[in-house]
DRENDO-1510 file (C-alpha; in Angstrom, 1 decimal, always signed):
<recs>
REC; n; res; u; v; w
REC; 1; UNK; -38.5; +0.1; -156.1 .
REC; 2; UNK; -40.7; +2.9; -157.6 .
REC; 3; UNK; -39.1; +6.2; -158.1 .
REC; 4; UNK; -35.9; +4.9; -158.5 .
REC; 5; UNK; -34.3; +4.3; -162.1 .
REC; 6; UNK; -34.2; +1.2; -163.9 .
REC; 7; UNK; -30.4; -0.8; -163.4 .
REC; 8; UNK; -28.3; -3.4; -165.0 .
REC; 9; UNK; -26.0; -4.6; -162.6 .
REC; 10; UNK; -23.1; -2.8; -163.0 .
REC; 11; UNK; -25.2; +0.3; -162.1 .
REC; 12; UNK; -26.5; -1.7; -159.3 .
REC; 13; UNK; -23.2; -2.3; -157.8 .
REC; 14; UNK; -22.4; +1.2; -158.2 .
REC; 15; UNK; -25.3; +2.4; -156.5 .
REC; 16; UNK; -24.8; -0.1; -153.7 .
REC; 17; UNK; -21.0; +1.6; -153.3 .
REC; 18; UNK; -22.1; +4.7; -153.6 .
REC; 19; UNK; -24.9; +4.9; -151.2 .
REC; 20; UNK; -22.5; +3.0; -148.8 .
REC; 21; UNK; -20.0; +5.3; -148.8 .
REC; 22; UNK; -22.4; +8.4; -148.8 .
REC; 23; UNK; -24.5; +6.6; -146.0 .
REC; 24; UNK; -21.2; +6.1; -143.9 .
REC; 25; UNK; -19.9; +8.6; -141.6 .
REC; 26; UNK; -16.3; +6.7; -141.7 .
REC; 27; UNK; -14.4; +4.6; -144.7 .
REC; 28; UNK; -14.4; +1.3; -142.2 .
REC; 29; UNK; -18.5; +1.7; -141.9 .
REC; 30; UNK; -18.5; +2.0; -145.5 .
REC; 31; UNK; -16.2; -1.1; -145.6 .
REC; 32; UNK; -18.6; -3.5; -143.5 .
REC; 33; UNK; -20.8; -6.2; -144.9 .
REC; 34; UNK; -23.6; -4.7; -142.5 .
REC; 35; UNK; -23.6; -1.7; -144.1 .
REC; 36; UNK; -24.3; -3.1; -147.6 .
REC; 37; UNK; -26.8; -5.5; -145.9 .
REC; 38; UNK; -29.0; -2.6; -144.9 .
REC; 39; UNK; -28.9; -1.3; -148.5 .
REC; 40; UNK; -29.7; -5.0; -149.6 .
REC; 41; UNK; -32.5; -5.0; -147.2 .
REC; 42; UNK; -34.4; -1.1; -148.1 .
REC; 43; UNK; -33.7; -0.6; -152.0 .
REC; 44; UNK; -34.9; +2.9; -151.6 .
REC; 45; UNK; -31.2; +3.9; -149.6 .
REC; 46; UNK; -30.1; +3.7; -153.1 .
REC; 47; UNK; -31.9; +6.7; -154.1 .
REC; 48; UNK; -29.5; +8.3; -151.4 .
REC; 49; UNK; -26.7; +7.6; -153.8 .
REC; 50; UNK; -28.3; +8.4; -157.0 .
REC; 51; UNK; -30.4; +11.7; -156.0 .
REC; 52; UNK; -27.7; +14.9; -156.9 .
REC; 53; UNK; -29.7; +17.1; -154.8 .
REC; 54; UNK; -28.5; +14.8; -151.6 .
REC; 55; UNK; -25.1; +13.9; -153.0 .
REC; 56; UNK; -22.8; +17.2; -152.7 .
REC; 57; UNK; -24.1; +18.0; -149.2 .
REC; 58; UNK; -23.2; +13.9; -148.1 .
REC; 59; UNK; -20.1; +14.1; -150.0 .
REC; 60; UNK; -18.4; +17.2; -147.8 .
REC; 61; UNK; -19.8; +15.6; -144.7 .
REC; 62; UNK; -17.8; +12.0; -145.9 .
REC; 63; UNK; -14.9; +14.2; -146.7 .
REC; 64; UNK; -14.6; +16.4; -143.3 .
REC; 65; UNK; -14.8; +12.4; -141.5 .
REC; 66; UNK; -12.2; +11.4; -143.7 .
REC; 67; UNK; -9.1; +13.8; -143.8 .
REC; 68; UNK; -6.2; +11.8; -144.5 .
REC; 69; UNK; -3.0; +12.6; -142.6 .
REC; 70; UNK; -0.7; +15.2; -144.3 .
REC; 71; UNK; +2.8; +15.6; -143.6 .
REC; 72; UNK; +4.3; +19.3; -142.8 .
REC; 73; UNK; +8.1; +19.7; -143.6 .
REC; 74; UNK; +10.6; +19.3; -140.2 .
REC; 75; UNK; +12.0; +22.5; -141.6 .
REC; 76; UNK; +8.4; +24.4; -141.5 .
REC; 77; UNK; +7.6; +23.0; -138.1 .
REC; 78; UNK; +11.5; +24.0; -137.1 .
REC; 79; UNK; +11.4; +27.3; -138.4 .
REC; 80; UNK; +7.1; +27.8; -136.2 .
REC; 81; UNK; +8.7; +26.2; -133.4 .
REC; 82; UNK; +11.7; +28.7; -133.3 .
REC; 83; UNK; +9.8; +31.9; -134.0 .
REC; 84; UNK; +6.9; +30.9; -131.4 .
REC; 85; UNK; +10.0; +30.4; -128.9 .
REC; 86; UNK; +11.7; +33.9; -130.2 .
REC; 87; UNK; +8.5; +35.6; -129.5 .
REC; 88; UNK; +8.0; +34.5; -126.1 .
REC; 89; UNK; +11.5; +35.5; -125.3 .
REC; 90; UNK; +11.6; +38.8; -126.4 .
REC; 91; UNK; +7.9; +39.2; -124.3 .
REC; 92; UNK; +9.6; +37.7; -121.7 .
REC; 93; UNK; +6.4; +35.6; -120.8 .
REC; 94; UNK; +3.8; +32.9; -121.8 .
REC; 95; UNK; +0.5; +32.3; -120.4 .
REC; 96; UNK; +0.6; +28.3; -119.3 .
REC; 97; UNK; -2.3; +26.8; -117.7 .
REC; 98; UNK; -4.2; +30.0; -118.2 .
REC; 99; UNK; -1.7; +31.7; -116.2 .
REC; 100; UNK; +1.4; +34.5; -117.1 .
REC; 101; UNK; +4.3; +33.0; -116.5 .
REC; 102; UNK; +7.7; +35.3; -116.4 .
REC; 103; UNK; +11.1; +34.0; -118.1 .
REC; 104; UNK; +10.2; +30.7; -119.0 .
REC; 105; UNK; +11.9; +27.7; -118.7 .
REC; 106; UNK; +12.8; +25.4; -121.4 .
REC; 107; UNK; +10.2; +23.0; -120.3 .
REC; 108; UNK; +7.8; +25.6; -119.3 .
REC; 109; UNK; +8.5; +27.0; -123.3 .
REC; 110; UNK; +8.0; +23.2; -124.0 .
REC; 111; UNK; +4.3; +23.2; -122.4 .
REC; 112; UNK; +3.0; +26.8; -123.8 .
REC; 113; UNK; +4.3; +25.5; -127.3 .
REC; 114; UNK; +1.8; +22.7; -127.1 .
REC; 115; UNK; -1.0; +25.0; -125.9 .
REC; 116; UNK; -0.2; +26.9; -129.6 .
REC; 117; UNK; +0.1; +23.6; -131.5 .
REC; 118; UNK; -3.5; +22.3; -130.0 .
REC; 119; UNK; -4.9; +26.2; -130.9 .
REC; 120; UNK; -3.2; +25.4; -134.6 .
REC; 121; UNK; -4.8; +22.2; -134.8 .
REC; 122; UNK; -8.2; +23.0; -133.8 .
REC; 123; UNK; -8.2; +26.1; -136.2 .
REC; 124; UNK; -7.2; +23.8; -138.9 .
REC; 125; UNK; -9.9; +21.5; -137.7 .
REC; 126; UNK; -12.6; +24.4; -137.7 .
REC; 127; UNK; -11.5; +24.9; -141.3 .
REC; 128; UNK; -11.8; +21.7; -142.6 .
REC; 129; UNK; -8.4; +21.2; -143.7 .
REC; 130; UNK; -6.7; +17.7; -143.1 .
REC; 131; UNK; -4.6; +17.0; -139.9 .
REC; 132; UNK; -0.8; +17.3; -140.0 .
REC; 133; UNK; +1.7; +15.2; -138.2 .
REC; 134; UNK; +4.6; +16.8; -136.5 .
REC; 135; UNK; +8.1; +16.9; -137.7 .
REC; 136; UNK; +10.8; +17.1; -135.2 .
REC; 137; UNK; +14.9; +17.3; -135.8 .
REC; 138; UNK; +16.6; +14.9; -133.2 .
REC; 139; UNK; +20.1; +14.5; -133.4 .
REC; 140; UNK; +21.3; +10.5; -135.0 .
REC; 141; UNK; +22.0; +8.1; -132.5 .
REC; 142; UNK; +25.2; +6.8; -132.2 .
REC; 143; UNK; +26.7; +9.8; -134.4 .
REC; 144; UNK; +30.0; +11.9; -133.1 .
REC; 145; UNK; +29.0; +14.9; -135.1 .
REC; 146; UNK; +27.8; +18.2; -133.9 .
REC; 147; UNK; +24.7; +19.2; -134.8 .
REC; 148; UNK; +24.1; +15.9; -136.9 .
REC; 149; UNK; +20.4; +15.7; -137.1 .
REC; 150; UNK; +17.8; +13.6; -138.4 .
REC; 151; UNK; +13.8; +14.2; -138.8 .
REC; 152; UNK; +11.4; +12.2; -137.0 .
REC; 153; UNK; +7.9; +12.2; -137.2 .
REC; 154; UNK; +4.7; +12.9; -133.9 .
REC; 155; UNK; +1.6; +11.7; -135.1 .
REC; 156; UNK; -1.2; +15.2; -135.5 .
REC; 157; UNK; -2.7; +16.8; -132.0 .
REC; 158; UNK; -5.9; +15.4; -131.4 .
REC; 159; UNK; -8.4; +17.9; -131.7 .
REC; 160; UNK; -11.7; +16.5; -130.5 .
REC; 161; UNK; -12.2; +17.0; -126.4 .
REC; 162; UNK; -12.6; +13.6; -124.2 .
REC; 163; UNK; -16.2; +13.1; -122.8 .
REC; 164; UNK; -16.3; +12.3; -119.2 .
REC; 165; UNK; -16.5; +8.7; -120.3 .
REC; 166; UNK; -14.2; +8.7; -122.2 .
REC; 167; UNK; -12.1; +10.0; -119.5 .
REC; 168; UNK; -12.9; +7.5; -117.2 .
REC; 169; UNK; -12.2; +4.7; -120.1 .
REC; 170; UNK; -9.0; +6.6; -120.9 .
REC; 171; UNK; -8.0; +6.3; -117.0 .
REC; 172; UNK; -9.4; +2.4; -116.8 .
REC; 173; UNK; -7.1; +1.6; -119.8 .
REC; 174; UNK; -4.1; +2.8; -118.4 .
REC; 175; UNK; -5.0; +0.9; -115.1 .
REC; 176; UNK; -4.8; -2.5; -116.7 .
REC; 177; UNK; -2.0; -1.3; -118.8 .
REC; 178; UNK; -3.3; -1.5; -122.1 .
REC; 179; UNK; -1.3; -0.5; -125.4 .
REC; 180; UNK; -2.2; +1.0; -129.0 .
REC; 181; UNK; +0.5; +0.1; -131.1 .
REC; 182; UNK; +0.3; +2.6; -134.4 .
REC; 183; UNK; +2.3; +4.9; -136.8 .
REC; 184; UNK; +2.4; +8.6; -137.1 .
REC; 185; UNK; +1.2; +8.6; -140.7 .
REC; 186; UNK; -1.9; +6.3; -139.8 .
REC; 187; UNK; -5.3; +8.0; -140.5 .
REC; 188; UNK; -7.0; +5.1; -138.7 .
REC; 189; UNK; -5.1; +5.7; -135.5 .
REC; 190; UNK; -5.4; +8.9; -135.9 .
REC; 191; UNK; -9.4; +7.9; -135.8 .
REC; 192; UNK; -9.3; +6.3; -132.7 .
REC; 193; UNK; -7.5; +8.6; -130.9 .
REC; 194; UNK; -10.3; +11.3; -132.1 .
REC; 195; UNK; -13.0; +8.5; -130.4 .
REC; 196; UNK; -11.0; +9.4; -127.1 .
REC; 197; UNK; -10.7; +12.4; -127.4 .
REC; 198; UNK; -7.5; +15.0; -126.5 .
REC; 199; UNK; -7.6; +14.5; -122.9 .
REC; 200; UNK; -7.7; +10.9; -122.5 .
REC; 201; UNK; -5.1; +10.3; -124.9 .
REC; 202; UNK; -2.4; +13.0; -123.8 .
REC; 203; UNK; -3.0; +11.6; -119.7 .
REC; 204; UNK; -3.7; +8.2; -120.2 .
REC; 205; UNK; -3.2; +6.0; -123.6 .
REC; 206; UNK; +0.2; +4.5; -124.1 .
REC; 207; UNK; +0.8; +5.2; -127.0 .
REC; 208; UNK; +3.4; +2.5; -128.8 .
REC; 209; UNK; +4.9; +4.4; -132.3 .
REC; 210; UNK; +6.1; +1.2; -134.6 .
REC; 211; UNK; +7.3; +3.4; -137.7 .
REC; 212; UNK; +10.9; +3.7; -137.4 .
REC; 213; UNK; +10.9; +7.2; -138.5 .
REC; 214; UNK; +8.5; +8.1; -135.9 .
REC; 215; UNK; +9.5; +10.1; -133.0 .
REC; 216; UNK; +10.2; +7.7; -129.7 .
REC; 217; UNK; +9.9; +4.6; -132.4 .
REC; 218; UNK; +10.0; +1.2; -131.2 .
REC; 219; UNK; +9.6; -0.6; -134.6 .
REC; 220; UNK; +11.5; -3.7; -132.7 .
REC; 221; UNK; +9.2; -4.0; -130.1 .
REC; 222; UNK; +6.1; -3.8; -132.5 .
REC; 223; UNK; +7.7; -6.6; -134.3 .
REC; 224; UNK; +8.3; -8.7; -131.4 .
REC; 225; UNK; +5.0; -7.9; -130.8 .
REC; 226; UNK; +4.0; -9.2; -133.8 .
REC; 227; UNK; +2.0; -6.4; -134.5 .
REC; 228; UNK; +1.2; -6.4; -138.4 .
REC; 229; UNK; -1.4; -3.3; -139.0 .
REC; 230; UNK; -2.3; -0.4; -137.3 .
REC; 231; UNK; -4.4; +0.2; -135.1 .
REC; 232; UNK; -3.5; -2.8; -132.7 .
REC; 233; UNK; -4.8; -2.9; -129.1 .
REC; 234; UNK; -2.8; -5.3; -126.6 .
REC; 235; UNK; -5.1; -6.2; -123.6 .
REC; 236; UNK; -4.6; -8.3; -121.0 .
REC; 237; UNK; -1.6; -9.7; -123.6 .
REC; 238; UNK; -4.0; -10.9; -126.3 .
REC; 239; UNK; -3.7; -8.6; -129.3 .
REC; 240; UNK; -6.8; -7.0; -131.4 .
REC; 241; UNK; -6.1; -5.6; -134.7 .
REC; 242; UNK; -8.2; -2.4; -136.0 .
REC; 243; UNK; -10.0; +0.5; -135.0 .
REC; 244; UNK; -13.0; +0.5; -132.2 .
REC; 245; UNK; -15.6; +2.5; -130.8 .
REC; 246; UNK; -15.6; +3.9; -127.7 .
REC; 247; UNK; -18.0; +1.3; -126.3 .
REC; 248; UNK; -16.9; -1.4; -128.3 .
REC; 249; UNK; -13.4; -0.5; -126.7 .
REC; 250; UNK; -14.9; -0.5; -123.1 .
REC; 251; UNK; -16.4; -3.7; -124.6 .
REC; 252; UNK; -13.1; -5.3; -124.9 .
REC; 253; UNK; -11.1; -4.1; -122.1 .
REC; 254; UNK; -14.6; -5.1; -119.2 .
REC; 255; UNK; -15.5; -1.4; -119.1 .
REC; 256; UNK; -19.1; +0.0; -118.2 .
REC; 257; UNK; -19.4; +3.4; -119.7 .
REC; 258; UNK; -22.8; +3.8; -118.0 .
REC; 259; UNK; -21.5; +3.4; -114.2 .
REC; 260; UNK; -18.0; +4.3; -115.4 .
REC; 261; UNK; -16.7; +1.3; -113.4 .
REC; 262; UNK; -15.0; -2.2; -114.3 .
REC; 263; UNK; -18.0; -4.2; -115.9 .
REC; 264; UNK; -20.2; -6.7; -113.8 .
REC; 265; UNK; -20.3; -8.9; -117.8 .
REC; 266; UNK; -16.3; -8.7; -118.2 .
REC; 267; UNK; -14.6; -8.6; -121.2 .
REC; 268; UNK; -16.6; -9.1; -124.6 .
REC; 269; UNK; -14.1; -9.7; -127.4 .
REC; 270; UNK; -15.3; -8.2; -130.7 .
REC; 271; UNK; -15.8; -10.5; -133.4 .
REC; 272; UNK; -14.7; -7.7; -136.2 .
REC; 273; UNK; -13.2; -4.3; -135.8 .
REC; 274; UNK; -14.7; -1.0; -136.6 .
</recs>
């Protein structure tokens, strides 16, 4: 291809990775066969991967799609969670639901702490800094002990808002009572929960946690399921490993995002996921 430098064929195959990472907004486009097809196909994508000028500003846009999922310490998250609550005491208020509320209750506390932990996320969001999952202390089960606790883990706070279709998918899934079976520490799930956005998954995804050190884990179940990588989707009983795209989702579950109403063409199984 003219303009681009002469290769042997290891510096082919690196170009060819290169450009398909740099080309890819997310590590499982850069991972499919298609992706590399298209280079295959147009030579001069290579230049994509090979020109420096191109290559920084690509490479922070690859890196803000792919934050891994860190872990915060349960005695950090303890110690925010106790000083939020200690502040709002001593005020003697919290605004919930865009409103002042006077002496809250514990579960009222419970709700305005969430508010704060979305505003946290989204500011780390904003900053580009990678998602945190959410240590909790619960006490062991089946111990005698006072005050006898263990850590458990809440996957990070979704940070991206639900489109109305999304919505309306998020509300169809729960109607034919489809699962996501995952794990807190997941950066994949994470991913698909992002493709739903924060409002369809905290009304309507159920939500099945299968690491045992996850907070409401139900490893058992996930085996029982047979469940062996995460994301899974059960629908209509059948089982569908990997991450999907919103319409590839609707796709799958007989969903028209367009009329926002159970498909005319039913369900379309994927042959790969995302």
């Amino acid at each position: 291809e003219e303009g681009l430098p002469r290769l042997d064929r290891r510096g082919f195959a690196a170009g060819v990775a290169s450009a398909a990472v740099l080309l890819s907004s997310t590590k499982a486009e850069a991972l499919q066969w298609s992706t590399v097809e298209a280079i295959m196909a147009d030579p001069s994508l290579l230049a994509v991967g090979l020109d420096p000028s191109k290559v920084e500003e690509l490479r922070r846009a690859w890196k803000r799609n792919n934050l891994g999922v860190k872990a915060a310490s349960a005695a950090e998250y303890t110690v925010e969670f106790d000083e939020f609550v200690k502040k709002v005491q001593e005020a003697g208020k919290a605004k919930i639901d865009g409103q002042v509320v006077e002496n809250p209750t514990d579960e009222q506390l419970l709700k305005a702490w969430k508010v704060e932990e979305k505003r946290r996320a989204d500011k780390r969001a904003a900053e580009g800094k990678e998602p945190l999952t959410r240590p909790t202390r619960v006490l062991k089960a089946g111990s005698k002990k006072a005050n006898d606790y263990e850590t458990r883990y809440f996957p990070p706070v979704v940070t991206n808002s639900s489109t109305p279709e999304s919505l309306a998918l998020g509300a169809y899934l729960k109607e034919i009572g489809a699962k996501m079976y995952g794990a807190y520490w997941c950066s994949h799930c994470y991913d698909q929960k992002m493709a739903l956005g924060y409002e369809a998954t905290e009304r309507y995804l159920d939500y099945v946690e299968c690491d045992k050190k996850g907070a409401n884990g139900n490893r058992d179940f996930c085996k029982e399921r047979k469940v062996k990588g995460f994301p899974t989707w059960e629908v209509f009983g059948e089982l569908y490993p990997g991450g999907l795209s919103t319409e590839a989702l609707a796709d799958l579950v007989g969903f028209d995002l367009k009329t926002l109403k159970k498909s005319e063409k039913g369900q379309i199984k994927p042959s790969t996921a995302l």
